[in-house]
N, C-alpha and C positions, 0 to 999 in steps of 0.2 A: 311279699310274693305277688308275683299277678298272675290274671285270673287264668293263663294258661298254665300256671306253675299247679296250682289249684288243682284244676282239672287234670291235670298229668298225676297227681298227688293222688288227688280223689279214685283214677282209674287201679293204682297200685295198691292202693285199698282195699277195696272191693275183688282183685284179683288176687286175694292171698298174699301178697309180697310183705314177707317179715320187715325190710327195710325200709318200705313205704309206709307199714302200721308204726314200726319206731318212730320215723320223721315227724309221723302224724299226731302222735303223742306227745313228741315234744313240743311240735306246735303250738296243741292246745294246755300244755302246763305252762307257758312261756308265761307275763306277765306283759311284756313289750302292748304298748299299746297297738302296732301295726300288725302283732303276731296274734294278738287278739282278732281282730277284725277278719283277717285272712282264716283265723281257727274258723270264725262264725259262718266262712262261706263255704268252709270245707265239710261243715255240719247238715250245712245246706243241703250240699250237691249229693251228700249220704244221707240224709232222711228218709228217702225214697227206695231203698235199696231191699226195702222187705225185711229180711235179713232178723232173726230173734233168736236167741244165745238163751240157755239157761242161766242166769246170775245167781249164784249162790253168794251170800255173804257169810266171812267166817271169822269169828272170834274167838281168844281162848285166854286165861289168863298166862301171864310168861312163865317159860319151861315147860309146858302143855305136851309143847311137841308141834305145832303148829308148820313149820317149815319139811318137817318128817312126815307129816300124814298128808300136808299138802303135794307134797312130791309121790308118796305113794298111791295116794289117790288118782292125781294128777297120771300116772302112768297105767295104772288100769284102766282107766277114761282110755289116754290114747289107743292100749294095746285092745280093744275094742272096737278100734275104728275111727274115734271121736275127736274133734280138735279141740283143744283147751291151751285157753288163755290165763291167765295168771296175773293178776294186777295185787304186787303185794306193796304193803307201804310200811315205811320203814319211819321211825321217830325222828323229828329234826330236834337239834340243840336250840332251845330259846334263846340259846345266848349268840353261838356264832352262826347259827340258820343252815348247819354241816348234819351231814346224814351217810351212816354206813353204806346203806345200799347194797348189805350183804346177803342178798334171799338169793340170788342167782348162784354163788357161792357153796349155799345150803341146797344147791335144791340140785345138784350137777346132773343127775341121769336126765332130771326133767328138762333141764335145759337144752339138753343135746337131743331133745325127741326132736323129730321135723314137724309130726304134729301139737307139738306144747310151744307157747310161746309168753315170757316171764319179764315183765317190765318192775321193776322194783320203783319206787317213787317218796318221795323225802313228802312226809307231814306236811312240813313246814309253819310249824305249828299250830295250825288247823284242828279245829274241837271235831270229838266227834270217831278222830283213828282213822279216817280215809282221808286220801289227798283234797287240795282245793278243787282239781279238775277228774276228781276219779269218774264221775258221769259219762265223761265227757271221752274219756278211756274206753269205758263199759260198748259205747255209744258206739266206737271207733272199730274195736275189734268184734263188735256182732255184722257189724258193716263190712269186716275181713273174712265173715265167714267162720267162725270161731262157733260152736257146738255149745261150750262151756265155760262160762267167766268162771272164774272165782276172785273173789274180790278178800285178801286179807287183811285186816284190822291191826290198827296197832294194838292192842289189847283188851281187857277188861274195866270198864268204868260204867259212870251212866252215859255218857256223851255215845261211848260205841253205839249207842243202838242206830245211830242213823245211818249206819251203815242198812238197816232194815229198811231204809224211806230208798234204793235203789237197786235189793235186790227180789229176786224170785223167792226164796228160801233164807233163813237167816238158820246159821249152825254154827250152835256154841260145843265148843271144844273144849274138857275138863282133863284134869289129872286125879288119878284114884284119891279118894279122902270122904270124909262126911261129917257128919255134925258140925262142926266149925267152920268147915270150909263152906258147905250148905246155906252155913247164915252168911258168909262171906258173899256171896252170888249175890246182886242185886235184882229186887224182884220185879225190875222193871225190863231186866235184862231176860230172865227167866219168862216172863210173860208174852216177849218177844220171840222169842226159840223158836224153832220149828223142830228141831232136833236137835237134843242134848248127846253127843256122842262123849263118852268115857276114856281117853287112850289110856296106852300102856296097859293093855288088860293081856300081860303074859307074866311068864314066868313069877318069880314071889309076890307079884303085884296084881296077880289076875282077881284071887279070892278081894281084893279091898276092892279093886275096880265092879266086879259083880254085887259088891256088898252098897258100891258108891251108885250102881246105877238103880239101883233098889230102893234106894233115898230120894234119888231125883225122881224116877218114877211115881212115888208116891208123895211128892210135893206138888209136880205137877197135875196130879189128879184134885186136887186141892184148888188146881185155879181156874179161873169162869169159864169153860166155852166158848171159842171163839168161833164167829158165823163162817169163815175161810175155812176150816178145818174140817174132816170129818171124824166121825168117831175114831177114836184112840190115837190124835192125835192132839198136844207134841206130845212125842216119847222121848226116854231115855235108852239108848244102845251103847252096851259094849264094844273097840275096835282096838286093834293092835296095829300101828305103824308100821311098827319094825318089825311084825311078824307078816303085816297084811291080809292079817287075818279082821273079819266084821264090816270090809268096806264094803264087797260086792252088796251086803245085807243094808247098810245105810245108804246104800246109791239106789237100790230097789224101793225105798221108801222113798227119796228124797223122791224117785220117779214117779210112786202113786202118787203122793202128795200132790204136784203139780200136774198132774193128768187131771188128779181128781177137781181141783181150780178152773183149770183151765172147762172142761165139761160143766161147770157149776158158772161160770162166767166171772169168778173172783178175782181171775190171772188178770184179765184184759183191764178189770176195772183198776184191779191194783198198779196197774201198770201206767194208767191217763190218770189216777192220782199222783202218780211219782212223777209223771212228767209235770205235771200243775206245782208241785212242792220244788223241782227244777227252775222252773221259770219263773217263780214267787224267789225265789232265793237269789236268783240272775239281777231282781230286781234291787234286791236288799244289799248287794254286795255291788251294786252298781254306782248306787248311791253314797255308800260310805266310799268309794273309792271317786267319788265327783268331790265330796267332801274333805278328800287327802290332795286331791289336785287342784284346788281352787284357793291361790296366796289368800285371798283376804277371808275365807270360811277358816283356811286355817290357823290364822291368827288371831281371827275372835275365837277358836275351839283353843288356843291355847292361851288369852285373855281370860278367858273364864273358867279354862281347867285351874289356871292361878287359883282365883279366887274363890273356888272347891276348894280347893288345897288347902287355903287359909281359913274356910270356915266362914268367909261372907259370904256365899251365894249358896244357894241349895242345888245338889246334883240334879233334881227334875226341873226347876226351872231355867238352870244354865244351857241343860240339852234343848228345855223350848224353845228357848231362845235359839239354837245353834239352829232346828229346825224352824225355825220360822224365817229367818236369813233366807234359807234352802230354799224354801218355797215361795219368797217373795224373785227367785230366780227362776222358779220353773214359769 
């Protein structure tokens, strides 16, 4: 693209134009080395744009209801006033690198809102349950004008939580249960929450859902104090998808929460940390990707993966060696 393409790109951005936030996403998912280069200038030219979105990150284990509360939620937001963005990511195959891509699908009223906009996006087998370029999404549609990311996960593991290194809020999404499933929760996951929300709290399912958030509630009380937080926070709440009932109650909190941040100076800080863990990872993924383009690093990395393989070389001094190559380069 040149640099007029850019700037014609960049203008339809920033003007709300759904078809210019697509384009621009695709951009920056591209791998293309030139599609690269052209994302970095389009990043560029939006930097400056002001522009700050609430991010929520949301995780939940599968069958949760995730695509359900998302949409519901997602339409209370709009019917509000609010524009929301939707960046959901969908699991790739390890093996053929193929991805359903079916949240748009699931998510149909929200789809057709004028103010909701739903990009679904393939892993690609990326650690972690966010895409390789979801930042860079986030980054795109606050620069569109968008109220409210929501950023959804591919599911529950440890890896998800970094989904919490780029957003505002991290909200874990449960289905009624306890004791077992209680231990099932990683408490590293748990310690990250900003809000454990309960769905499915209706019909024959409500008493286990009030019983399940009574559980989480008093686990969490159980864990350190976090300096970001104020008193009685994270909590556990009850919500119903399909009834839409408990959301207005968890969007009021998610609001004090980052009121209360942002007045306390935790938002802005937590925010130039994220951008520092962006640009530290730019770095790390730079370098391994010099290391996949360079014939002769990759033949000594696969000279001495042999020799791993076989049991003469030890894996930390094969990779010293693959880094020291590296940097008799730089």
């Amino acid at each position: 693209m040149t640099g007029m393409d850019i700037a014609e790109l960049a203008r339809g951005v920033q003007a709300g134009e759904r078809r210019a936030l697509a384009r621009a996403i695709t951009l920056v998912e591209s791998r293309r080395a030139d599609h690269r280069a052209a994302a970095g200038e389009l990043l560029d030219a939006l930097a400056g744009s002001g522009r700050q979105a609430l991010r929520i990150g949301l995780s939940g284990t599968p069958g949760v209801g995730k695509s359900t509360f998302i949409e519901a939620f997602g339409m209370m937001l709009t019917g509000q006033g609010l524009r929301v963005a939707v960046l959901a990511v969908d699991p790739s195959s390890a093996r053929s690198g193929g991805s359903i891509l079916g949240d748009k699908t699931r998510m149909d009223r929200l789809a057709r809102e004028p103010r909701a906009f739903i990009r679904p996006s393939p892993s690609q087998a990326q650690l972690g349950g966010v895409a390789r370029r979801s930042r860079e999404a986030v980054a795109l549609c606050e620069a569109a004008g968008f109220d409210v990311v929501l950023i959804e996960t591919v599911g529950v593991g440890q890896s998800e939580t970094l989904v919490a290194g780029m957003a505002d809020l991290f909200v874990l999404l449960l289905a009624p249960g306890g004791g077992d499933e209680l231990q099932g929760v990683k408490r590293g996951i748990m310690e990250m929450a900003d809000l454990i929300l309960v769905n499915k709290a209706d019909g024959d399912l409500k008493p286990a859902a009030l019983r399940t958030v009574a559980d989480y509630a008093g686990a969490l009380r159980l864990l350190r104090k976090r300096p970001q937080d104020p008193e009685g926070f994270p909590k556990a709440l009850p919500v119903s998808a399909l009834e839409e009932a408990g959301l207005e109650t968890a969007w009021a909190e998610m609001r004090a929460l980052a009121d209360w941040r942002r007045a306390h100076g935790h938002f802005a800080r937590a925010r130039a940390e994220q951008a520092r863990r962006w640009f530290e990872d730019e770095v790390r993924q730079g370098l391994l990707a010099r290391l996949e383009r360079d014939a002769g690093l990759r033949a000594r990395m696969a000279a001495l993966g042999e020799a791993v393989e076989a049991g003469t070389a030890a894996p930390s001094r094969a990779a010293a060696e693959v880094l020291a190559a590296l940097e008799a380069q730089c």
